[in-house]
C-alpha positions as CSV (number, residue, x, y, z in Angstrom):
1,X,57.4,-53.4,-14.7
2,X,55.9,-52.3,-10.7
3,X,53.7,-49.9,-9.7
4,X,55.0,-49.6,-6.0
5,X,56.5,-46.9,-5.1
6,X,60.1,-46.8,-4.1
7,X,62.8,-44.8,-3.4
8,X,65.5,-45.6,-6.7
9,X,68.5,-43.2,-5.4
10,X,68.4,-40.9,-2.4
11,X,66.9,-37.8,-2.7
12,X,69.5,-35.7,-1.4
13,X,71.7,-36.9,-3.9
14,X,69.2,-36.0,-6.8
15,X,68.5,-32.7,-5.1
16,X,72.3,-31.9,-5.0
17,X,72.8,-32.8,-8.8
18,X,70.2,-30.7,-10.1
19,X,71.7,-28.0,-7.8
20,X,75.0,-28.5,-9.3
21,X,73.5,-28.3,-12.8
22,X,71.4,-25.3,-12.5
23,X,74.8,-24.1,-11.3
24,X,76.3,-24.8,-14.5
25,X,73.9,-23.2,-16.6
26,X,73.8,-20.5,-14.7
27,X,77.4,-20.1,-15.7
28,X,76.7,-20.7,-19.3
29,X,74.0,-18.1,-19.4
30,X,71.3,-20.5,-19.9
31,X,67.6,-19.7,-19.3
32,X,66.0,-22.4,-17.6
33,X,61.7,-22.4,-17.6
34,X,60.9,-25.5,-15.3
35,X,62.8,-28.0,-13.8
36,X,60.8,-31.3,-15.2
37,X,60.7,-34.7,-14.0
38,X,61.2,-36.9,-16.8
39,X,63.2,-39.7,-16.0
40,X,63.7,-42.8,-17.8
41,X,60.6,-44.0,-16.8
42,X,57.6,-42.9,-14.5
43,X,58.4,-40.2,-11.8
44,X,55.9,-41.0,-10.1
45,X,57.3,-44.1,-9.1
46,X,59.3,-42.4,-7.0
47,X,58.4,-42.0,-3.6
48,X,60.3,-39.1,-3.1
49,X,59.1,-37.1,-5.6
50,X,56.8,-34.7,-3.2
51,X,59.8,-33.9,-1.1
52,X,62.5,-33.6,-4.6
53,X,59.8,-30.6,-5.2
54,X,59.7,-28.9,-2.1
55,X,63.7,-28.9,-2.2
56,X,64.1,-27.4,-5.6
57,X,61.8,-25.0,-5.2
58,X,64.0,-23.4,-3.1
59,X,65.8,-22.4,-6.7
60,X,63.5,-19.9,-7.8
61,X,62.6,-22.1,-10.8
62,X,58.9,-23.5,-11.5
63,X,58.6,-27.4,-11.1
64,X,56.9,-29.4,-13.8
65,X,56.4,-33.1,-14.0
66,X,55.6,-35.0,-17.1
67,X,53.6,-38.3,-16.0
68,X,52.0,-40.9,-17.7
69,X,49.1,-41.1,-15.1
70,X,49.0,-44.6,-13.9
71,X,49.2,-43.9,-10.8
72,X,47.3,-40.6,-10.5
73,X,44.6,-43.2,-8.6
74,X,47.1,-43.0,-5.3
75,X,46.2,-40.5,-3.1
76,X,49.5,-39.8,-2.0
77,X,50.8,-39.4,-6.0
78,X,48.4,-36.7,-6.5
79,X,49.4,-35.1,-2.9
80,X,53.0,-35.3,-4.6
81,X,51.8,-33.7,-7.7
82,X,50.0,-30.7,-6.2
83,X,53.1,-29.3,-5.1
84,X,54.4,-28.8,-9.0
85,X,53.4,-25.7,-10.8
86,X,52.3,-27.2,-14.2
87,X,51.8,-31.1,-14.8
88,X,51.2,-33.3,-18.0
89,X,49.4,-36.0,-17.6
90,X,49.0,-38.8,-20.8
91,X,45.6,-39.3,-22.0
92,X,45.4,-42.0,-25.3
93,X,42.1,-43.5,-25.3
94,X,39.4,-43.8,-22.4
95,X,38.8,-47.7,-23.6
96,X,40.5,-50.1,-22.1
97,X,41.1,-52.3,-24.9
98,X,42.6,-49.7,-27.0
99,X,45.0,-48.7,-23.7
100,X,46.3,-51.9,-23.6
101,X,47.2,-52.0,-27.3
102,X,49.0,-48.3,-26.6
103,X,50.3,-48.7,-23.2
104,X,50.7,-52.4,-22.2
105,X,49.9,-51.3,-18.6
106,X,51.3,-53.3,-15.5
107,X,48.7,-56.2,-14.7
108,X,47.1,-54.4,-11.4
109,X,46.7,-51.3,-13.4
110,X,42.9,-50.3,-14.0
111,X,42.0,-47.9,-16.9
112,X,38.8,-46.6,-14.8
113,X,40.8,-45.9,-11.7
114,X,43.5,-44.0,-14.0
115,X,40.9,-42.1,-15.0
116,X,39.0,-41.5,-12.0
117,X,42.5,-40.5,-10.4
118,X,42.9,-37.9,-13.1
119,X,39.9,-35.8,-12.8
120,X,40.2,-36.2,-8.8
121,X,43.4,-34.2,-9.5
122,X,41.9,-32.2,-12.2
123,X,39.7,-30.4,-9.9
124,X,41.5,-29.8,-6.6
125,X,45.3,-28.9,-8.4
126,X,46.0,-24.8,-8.1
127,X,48.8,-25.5,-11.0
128,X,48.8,-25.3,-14.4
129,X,47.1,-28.6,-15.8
130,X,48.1,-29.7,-19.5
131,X,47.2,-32.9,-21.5
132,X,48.7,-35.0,-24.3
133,X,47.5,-37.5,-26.5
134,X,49.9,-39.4,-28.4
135,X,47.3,-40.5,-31.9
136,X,48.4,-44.1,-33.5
137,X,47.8,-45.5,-36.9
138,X,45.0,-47.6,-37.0
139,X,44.9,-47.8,-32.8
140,X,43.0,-45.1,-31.6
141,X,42.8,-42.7,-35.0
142,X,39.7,-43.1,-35.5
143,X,36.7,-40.4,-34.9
144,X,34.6,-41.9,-32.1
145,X,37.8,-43.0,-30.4
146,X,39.0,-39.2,-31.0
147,X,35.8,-37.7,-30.2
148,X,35.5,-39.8,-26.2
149,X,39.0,-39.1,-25.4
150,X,38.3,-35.1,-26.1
151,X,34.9,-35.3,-24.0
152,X,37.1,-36.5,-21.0
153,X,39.7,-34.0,-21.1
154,X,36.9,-31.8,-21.5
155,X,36.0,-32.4,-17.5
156,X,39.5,-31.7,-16.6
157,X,39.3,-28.0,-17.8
158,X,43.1,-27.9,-19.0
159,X,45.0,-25.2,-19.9
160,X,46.1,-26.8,-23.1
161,X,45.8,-30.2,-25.0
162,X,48.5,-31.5,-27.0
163,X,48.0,-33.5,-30.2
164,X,50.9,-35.5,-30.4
165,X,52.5,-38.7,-32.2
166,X,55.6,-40.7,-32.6
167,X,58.2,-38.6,-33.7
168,X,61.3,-40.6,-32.2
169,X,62.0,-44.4,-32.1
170,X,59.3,-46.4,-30.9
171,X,59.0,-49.5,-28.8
172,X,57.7,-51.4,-31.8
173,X,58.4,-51.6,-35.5
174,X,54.4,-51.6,-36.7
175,X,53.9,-48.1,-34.4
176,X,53.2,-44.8,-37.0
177,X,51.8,-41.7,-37.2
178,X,48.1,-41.1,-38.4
179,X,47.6,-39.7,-41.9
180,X,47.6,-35.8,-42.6
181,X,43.8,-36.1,-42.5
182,X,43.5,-38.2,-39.5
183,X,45.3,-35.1,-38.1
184,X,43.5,-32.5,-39.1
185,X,39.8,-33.9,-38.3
186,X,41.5,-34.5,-34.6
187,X,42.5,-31.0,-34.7
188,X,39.2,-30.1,-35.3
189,X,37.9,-32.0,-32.9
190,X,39.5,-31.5,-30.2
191,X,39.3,-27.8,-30.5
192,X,35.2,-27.6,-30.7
193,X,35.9,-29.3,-27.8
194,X,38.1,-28.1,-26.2
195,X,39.1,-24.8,-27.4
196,X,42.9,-24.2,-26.9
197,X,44.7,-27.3,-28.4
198,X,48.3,-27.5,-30.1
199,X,49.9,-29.9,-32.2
200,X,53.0,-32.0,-31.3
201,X,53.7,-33.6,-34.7
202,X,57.3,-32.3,-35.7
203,X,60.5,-32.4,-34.2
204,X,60.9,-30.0,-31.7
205,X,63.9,-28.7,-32.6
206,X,67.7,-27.9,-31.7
207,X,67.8,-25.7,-28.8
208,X,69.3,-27.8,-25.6
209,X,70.9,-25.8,-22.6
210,X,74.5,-26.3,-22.1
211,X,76.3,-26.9,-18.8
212,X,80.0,-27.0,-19.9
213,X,80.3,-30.6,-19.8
214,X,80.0,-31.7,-23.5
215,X,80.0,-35.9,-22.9
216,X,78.4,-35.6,-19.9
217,X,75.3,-33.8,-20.7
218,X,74.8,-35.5,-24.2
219,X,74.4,-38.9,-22.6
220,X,71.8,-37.2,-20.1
221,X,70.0,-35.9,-22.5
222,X,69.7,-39.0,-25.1
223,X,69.2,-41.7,-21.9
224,X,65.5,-39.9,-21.5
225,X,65.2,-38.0,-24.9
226,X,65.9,-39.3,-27.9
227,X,68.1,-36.8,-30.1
228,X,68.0,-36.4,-34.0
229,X,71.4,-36.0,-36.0
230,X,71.0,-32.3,-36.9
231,X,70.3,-31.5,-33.0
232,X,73.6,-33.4,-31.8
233,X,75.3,-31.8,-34.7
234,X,74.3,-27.9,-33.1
235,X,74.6,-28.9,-29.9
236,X,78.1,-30.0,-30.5
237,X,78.9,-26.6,-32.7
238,X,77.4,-25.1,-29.7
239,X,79.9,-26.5,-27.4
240,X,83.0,-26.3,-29.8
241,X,83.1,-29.8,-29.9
242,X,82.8,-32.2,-33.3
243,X,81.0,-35.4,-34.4
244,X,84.1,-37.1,-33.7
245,X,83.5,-36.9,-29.5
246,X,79.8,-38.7,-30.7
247,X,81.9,-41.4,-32.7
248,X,84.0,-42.1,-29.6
249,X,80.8,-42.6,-27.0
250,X,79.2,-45.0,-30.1
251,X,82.5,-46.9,-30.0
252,X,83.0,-47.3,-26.3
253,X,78.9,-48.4,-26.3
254,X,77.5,-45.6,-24.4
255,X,75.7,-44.2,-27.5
256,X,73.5,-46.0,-30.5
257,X,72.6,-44.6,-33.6
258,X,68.8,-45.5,-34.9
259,X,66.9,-44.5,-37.5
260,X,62.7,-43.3,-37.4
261,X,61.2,-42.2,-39.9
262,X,63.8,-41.4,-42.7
263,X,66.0,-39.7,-40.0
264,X,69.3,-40.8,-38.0
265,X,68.5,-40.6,-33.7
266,X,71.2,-41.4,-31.3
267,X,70.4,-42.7,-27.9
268,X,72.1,-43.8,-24.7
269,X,73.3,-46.7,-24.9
270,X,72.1,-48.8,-21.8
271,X,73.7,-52.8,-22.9
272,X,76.2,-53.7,-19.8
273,X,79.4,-52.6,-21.2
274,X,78.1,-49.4,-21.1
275,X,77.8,-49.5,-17.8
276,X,81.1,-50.5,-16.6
């Protein structure tokens, strides 16, 4: 774990791959609505992330960056951040006992800061401004804990709120989704509120854009996004391929298959043979 920024890869060479694959789709016929920063793990970490943006936007397409907002306390993240057209920022609980329990922050994190970042943000960014809130079994279900984390989000004025919960494989084993009726009284919550507020509780489906490379694009997708059975299956009849290429990358170790919730996920594989 860190919470110094770095620079992982050169920029350049991120800035050219995206190039290439917008490229790609292009050819395919592909619609593309945002390039996102999602990487396996927090983008802004990266402290080339403000000048990734103003290189892509060069490609006609709107920028968005999905953050988990520990570091939205650095004045430089949130000058990074200003530059995207629509940001997500992660918002479980507003007590800091609760957030470690959900988050296991980095040791020189502070929940307040976070927090403080956040609406600092909130109020000066000319984007669009969206929220999630990821609801826990027995963590941060309950209704005072709903009701505090709604009030905050209320001072951010976002365009939308997102209800969400664990819908692919979690970190740990005890981690599940709230009750139907959990659900519904934070639905209702939230939105007298905070008005405009959408669910995130099901898959979210099949449709994944297709670049011509088959293999290649399959282990991009699972390393940052976990993808259920039925998806790999279309996204393979898609691309006139079979579950056979799938059984090949599980057998060479560059792909695992998992199992949440009654349903088969497979994942990049990230053990060291898989990265010879």
């Amino acid at each position: 774990m860190q919470i110094d920024r770095d620079h992982f890869y050169d920029s350049s060479d991120i800035i050219n791959e995206v190039e290439e694959k917008l490229k790609l789709s292009c050819i395919q016929n592909e619609t593309i609505d945002y390039l996102a920063f999602v990487p396996d793990g927090e983008p802004t970490l990266d402290s080339g992330l403000g000048e990734e943006i103003n290189h892509l936007r060069h490609s006609g397409s709107r920028i968005a960056v999905i953050t988990n907002s520990s570091l939205l306390w650095m004045p430089h993240v949130r000058e990074d951040l200003s530059k995207a057209d629509l940001v997500s920022v992660k918002i479980d609980t507003v007590l800091t006992e609760v957030w470690h329990t959900i988050d296991r922050p980095h040791n020189r994190l502070d929940l307040k800061k976070i927090l403080d970042g956040i609406r600092i943000f909130a109020n000066s960014f000319e984007g669009e401004l969206i929220t999630e809130t990821m609801l826990i079994k027995g963590i941060n279900d309950n209704e005072m804990g709903i009701e505090a984390v709604a009030q905050f989000i209320r001072t951010l004025q976002p365009s939308l709120s997102y209800i969400s919960v664990p819908t692919r494989p979690p970190a740990e084993s005890w981690v599940k989704p709230p009750e139907e009726e959990t659900l519904n009284l934070a639905y209702m919550k939230f939105s007298e509120i905070l008005g405009s507020v959408e669910f995130l509780i099901s898959y979210e489906g099949t449709d994944f854009a297709l670049t011509g490379k088959v293999e290649d694009d399959l282990l991009a997708i699972t390393s940052v996004h976990p993808m259920r059975e039925d998806a790999v299956r279309e996204y393979l009849r898609k691309a006139g391929a079979d579950i056979s290429l799938v059984e090949k990358l599980i057998e060479k170790d560059l792909l695992v298959k998992t199992v949440f919730g009654g349903d088969y996920f497979y994942l990049r594989s990230f053990s060291v043979n898989s990265r010879i």
